[in-house]
Structures are given as structure tokens and as C-alpha cells.
C-alpha positions in Angstrom: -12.7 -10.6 -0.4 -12.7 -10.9 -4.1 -15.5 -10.7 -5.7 -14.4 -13.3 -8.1 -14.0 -15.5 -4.9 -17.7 -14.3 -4.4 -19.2 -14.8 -7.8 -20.0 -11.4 -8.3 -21.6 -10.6 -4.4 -20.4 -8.6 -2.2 -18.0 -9.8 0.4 -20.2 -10.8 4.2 -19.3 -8.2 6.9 -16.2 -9.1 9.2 -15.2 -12.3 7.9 -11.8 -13.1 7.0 -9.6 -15.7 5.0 -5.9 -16.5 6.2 -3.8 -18.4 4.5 -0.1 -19.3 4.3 2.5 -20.8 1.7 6.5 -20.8 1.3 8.4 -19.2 -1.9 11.9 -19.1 -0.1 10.4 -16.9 2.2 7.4 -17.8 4.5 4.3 -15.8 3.4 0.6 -14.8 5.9 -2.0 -13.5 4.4 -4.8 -12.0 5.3 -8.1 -10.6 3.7 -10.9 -8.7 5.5 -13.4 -6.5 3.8 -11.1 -4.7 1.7 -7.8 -4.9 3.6 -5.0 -7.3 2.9 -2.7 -7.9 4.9 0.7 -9.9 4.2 3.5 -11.3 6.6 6.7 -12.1 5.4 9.6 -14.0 7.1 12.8 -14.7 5.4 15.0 -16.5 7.6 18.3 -14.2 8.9 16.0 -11.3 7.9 13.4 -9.2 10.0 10.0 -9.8 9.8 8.3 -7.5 6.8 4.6 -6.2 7.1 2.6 -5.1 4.0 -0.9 -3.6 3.8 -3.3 -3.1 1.1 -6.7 -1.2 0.2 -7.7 -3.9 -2.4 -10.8 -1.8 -3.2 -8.3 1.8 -4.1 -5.4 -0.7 -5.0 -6.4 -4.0 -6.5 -2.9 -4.2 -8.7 -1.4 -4.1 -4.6 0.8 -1.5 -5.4 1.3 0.6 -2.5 2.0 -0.5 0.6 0.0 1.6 3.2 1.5 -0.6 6.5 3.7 2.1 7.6 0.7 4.7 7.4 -2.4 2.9 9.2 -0.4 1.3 11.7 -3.7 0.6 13.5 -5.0 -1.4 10.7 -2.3 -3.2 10.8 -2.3 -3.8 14.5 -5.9 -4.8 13.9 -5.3 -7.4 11.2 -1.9 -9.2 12.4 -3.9 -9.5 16.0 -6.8 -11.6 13.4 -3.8 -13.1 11.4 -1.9 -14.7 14.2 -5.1 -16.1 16.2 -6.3 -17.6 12.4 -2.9 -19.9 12.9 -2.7 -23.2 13.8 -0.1 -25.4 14.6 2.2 -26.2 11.6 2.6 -30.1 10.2 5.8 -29.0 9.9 8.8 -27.3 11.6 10.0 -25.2 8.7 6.7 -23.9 8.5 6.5 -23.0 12.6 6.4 -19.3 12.7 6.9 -19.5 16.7 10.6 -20.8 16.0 12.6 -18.0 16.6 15.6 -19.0 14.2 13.1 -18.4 11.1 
């Protein structure tokens, strides 16, 4: 995680943050050590994956998804049990129309 989320410390081993938001297109994110990880969902539109080394790549500039696919694995498997049900339905990632 950040170390401005931190105040300066280092991050503590294996924890995570999740969090998700809408910007006309439903957003996942994901931090863990020094990965993020971001799902996308526009709806009529596949699902999109991005990856990031924050501590190589803090300006998140090169998606690394399609090269560590096991990282990703990893981290979506973390992402999707860190869900919890939606308050609401346009927000419901199990909906398949999304």
C-alpha cells in the first residue's frame, strides 16, 4: 500500500485493500504489497484486467496483466472473495447483463 496511506511505514505483510466505485464503467481495485490490481466492467463490453508493480511503476503506466498472468490469477481470486453484496443492483457484478 501507499506509503502515504501509511504515513511514511512500510506497508504490513499480506494485507490487502479492495475497493470499488462507478465512472460509467464499474471499477475493482485491489492493492497488496506492491501489486495493484484493477477490474473493469463496462456494460456491452468484456471484462478488462489491469496489473501494476506500484513499487517499479507508481505513475501505473504499464500494464503487466497479460505478462504475470499468475499474479493476476492470485489477486482477482483475493479481489472477488473481498466483495460483498452490493446495496445496489447496478453495482451487482454477479449480474451477467453488466
Amino acid at each position: 500500500m501507499s506509503r502515504v496511506l501509511m504515513r511514511g511505514a512500510p506497508a504490513p505483510a499480506n494485507r490487502s485493500l479492495f475497493w470499488q466505485f462507478d465512472e460509467g464503467e464499474l471499477r475493482q481495485v485491489l492493492l497488496q504489497d506492491n501489486w495493484k490490481l484493477v477490474r473493469l466492467k463496462k456494460k456491452g463490453e468484456p471484462e478488462r484486467l489491469e496489473l501494476y508493480d506500484l513499487r517499479q511503476d507508481e505513475g501505473e503506466t504499464t500494464n503487466l496483466a497479460a505478462s504475470k498472468p499468475d499474479k493476476v490469477a492470485a489477486l482477482l481470486t483475493l479481489l472477488k472473495g473481498a466483495q460483498t453484496p452490493a446495496e445496489h443492483p447496478q453495482f451487482d457484478w454477479s449480474k451477467s447483463e453488466l
